[in-house]
SEZA-251748 format. One line per field, with one value per residue (C-alpha): residue number from 0; residue in one letter; x, y, z. Coordinates in pm, 1 decimal, decimal comma. Example, Ala and Ser with C-alpha at 12.3 -4.5 7.8 and 13.67 -1.06 7.14 Angstrom:
! SEZA-251748
resi: (0 | 1)
resn: (A | S)
east: (1230,0 | 1367,0)
north: (-450,0 | -106,0)
up: (780,0 | 714,0)
! end
This chain:
! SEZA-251748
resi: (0 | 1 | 2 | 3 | 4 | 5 | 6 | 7 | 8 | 9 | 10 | 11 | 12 | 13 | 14 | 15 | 16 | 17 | 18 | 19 | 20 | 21 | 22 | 23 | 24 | 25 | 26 | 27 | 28 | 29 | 30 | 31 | 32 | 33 | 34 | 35 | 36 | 37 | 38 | 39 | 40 | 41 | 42 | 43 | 44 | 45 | 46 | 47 | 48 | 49 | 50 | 51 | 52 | 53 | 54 | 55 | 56 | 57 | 58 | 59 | 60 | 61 | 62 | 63 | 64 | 65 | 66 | 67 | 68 | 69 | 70 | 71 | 72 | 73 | 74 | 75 | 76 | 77 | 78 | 79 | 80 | 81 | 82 | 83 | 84 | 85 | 86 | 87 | 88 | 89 | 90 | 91 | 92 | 93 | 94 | 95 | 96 | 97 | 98 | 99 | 100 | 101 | 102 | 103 | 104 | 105 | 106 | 107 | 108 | 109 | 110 | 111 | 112 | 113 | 114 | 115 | 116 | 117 | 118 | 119 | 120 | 121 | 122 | 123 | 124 | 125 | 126 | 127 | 128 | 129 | 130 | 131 | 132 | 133 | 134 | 135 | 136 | 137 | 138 | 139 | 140 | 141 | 142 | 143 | 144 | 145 | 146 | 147 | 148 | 149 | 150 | 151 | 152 | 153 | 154 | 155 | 156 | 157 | 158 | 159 | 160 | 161 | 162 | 163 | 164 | 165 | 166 | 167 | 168 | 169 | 170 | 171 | 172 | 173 | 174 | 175 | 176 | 177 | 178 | 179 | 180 | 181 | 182 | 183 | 184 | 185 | 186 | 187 | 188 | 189 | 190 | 191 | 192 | 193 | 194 | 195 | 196)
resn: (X | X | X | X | X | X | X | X | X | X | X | X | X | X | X | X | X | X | X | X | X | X | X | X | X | X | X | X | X | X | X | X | X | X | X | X | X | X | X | X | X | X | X | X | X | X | X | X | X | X | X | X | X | X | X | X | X | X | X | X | X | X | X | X | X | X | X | X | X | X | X | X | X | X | X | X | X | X | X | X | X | X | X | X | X | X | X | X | X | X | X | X | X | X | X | X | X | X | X | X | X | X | X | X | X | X | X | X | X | X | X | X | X | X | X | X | X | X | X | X | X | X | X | X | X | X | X | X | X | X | X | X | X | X | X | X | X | X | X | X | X | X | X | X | X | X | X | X | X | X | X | X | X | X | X | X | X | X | X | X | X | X | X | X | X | X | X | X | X | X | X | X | X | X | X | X | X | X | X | X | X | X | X | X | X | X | X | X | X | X | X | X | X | X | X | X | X)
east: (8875,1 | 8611,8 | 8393,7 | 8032,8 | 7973,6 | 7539,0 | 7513,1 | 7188,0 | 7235,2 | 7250,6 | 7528,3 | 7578,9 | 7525,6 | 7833,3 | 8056,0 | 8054,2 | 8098,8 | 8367,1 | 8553,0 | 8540,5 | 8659,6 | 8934,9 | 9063,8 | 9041,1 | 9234,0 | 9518,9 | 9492,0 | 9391,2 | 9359,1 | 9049,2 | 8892,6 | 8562,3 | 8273,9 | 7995,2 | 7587,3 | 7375,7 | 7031,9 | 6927,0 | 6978,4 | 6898,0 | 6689,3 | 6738,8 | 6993,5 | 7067,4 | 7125,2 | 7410,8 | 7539,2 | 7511,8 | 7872,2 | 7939,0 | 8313,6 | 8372,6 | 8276,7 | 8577,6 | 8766,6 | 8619,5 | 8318,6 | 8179,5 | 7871,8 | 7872,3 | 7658,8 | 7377,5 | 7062,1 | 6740,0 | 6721,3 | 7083,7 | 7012,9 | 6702,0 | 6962,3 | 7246,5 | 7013,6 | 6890,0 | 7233,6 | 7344,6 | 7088,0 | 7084,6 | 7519,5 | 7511,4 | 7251,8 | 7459,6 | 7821,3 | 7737,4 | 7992,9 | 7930,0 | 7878,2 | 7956,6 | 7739,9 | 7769,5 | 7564,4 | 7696,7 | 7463,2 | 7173,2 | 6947,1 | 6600,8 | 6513,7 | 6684,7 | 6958,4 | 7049,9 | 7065,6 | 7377,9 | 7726,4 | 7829,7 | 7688,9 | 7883,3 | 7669,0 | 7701,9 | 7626,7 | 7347,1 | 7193,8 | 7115,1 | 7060,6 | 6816,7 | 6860,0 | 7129,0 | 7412,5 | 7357,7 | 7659,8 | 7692,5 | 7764,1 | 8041,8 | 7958,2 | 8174,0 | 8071,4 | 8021,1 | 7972,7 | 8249,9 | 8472,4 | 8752,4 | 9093,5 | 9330,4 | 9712,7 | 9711,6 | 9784,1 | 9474,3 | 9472,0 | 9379,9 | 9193,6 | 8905,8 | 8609,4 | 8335,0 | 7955,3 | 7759,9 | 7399,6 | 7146,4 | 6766,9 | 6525,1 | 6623,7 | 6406,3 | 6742,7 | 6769,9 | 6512,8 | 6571,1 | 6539,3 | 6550,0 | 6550,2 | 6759,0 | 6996,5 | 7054,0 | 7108,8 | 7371,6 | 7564,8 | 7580,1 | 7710,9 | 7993,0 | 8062,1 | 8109,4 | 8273,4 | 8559,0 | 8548,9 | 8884,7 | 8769,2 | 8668,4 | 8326,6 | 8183,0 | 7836,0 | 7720,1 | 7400,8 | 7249,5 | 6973,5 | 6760,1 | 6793,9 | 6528,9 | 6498,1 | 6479,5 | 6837,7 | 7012,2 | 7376,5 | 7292,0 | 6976,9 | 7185,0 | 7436,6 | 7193,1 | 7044,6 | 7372,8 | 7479,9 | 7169,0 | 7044,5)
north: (11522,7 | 11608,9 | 11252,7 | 11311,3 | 10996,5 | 11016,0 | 10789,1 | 10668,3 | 10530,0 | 10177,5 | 10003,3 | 9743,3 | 9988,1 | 10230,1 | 9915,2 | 9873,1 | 10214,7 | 10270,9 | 9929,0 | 10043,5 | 10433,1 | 10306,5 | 10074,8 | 10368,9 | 10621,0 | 10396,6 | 10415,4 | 10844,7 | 11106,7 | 11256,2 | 11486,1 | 11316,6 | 11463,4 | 11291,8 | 11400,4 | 11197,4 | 11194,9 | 11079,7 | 11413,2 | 11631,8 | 11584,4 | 11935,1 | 11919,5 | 12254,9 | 12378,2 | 12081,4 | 12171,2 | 12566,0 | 12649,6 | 12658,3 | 12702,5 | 12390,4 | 12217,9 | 12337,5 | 12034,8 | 11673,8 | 11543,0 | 11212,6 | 11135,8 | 10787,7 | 10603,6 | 10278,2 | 10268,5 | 10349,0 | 10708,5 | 10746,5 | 10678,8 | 10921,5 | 11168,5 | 11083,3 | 11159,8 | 11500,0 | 11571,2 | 11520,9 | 11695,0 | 11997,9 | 12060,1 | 11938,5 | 12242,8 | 12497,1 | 12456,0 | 12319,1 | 12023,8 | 11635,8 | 11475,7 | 11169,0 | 10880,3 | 10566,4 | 10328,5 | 10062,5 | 9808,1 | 9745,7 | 10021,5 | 9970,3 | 10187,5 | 10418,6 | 10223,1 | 10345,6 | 10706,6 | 10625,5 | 10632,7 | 10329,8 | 10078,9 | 9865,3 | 9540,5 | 9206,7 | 8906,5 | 8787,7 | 9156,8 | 9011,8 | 8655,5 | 8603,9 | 8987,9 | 9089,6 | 9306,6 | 9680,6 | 9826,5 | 10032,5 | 9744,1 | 9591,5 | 9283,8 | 9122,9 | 8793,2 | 8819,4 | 9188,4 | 9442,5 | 9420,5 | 9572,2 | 9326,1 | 9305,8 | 9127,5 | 9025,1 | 8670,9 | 8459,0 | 8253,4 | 7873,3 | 7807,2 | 8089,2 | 8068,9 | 8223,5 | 8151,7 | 8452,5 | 8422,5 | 8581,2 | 8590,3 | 8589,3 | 8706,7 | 8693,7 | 8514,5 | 8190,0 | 8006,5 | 8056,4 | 7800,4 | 7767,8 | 7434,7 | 7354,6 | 7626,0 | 7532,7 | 7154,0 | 7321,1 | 7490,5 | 7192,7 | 6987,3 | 7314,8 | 7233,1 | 6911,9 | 6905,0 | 7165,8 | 7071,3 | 7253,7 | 7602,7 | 7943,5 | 7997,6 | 8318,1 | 8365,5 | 8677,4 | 8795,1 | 9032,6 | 9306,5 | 9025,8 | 8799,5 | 8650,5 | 8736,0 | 8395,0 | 8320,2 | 8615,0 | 8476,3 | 8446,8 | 8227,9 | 8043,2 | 7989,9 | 7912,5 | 7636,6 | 7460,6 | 7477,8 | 7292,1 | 7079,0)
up: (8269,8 | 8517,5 | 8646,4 | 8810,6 | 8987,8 | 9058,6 | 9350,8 | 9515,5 | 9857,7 | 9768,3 | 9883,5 | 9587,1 | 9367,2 | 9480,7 | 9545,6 | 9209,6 | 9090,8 | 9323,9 | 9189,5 | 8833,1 | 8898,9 | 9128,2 | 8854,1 | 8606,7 | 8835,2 | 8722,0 | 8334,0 | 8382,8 | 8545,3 | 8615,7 | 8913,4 | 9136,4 | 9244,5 | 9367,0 | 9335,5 | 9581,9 | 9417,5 | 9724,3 | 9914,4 | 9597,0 | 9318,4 | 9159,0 | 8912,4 | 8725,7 | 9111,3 | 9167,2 | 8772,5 | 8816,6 | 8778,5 | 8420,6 | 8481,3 | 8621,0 | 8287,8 | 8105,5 | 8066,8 | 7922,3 | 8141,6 | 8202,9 | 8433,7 | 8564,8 | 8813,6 | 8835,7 | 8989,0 | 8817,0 | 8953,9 | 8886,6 | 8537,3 | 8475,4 | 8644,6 | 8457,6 | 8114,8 | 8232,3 | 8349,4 | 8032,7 | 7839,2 | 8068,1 | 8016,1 | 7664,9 | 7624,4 | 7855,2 | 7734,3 | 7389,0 | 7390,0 | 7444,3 | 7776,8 | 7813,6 | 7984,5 | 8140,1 | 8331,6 | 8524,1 | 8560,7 | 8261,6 | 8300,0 | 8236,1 | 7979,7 | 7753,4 | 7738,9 | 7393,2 | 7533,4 | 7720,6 | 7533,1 | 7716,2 | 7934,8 | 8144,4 | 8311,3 | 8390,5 | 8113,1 | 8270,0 | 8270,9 | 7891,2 | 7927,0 | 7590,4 | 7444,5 | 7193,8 | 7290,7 | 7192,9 | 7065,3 | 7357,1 | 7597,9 | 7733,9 | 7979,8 | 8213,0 | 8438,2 | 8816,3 | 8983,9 | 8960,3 | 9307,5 | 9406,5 | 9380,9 | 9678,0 | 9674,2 | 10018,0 | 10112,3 | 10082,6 | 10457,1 | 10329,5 | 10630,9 | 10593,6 | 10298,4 | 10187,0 | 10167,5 | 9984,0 | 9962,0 | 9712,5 | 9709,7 | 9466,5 | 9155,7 | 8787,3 | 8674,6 | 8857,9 | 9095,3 | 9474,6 | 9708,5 | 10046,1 | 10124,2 | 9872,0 | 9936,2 | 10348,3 | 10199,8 | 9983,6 | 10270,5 | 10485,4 | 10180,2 | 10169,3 | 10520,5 | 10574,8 | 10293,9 | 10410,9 | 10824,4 | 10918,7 | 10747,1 | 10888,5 | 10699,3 | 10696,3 | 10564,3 | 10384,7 | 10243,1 | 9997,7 | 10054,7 | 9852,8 | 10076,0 | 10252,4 | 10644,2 | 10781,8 | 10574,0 | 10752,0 | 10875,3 | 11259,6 | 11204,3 | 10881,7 | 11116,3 | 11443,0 | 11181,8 | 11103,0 | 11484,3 | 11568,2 | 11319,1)
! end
């Protein structure tokens, strides 16, 4: 099987590609190649050579102009080698979602909506799993930012933290944030705040 993993360059979004490939690389085998959409936009030049189609193929990737390029993609080699592509988007895609043969997205991606039959959900964000020891002493502290799903807070959330730290005084904290969150919550001035207040 031949994957086409259509990456944009955002990091959250390739984490979690990467996360779900690597954990499929042990059930199969398959052969990778990537197509940054951000560095090329003209498809039938990346899908020219028909030869390379000549086993099973699946295009996979999230983003919203990974999706639009997964769909042409598909349409374009569907039309040129005259067998089925298949599709998936990671991540609920925004529209034609019934166009892909499988979408793979978090729950909450369909908080109030009923699951299409082309979706499987799973809680959380897909990460990569490590067996390494987990050190008791270290933790934690991931931070968001506004999100249509859940009201953000920032009051609230530095009263949070400090409640997380004084509750757990003998552990390593280390703060992390998202690319939506807010500028004045970035770690060093989080952690500037705590320090001095």
């Amino acid at each position: 099987m031949n994957v086409y993993w259509f990456q944009d360059s955002k990091i959250g979004h390739l984490k979690q590609v990467k996360a779900l490939l690597d954990q499929l690389k042990k059930e199969m085998k398959f052969s990778l190649f990537t197509i940054n959409l951000s560095h090329q936009k003209d498809l039938s030049q990346l899908l020219h050579n028909q030869h390379q189609f000549n086993a099973s193929t699946m295009l996979i990737g999230a983003g919203h102009e990974v999706y639009s390029g997964i769909l042409r993609a598909k349409k374009y080699l569907e039309k040129l080698i005259n067998e089925d592509i298949f599709s998936i988007a990671v991540l609920r895609p925004s529209y034609k979602l019934s166009s892909f043969d499988l979408v793979i997205a978090p729950e909450h991606d369909f908080r109030k909506r009923r699951f299409p039959k082309n979706v499987i959900s799973f809680q959380g964000s897909l990460a990569a799993t490590s067996q390494e020891t987990v050190d008791e002493g270290k933790a934690l502290i991931a931070i968001g930012g506004l999100s249509k799903h859940y009201k953000f807070d920032q009051e609230i959330l530095m009263k949070q933290i400090h409640y997380i730290l004084s509750m757990h005084p003998k552990h390593e904290f280390k703060i992390f944030n998202s690319r939506r969150t807010p500028k004045e919550l970035k770690p060093k001035r989080i952690s500037f705040k705590i320090r001095h207040s």
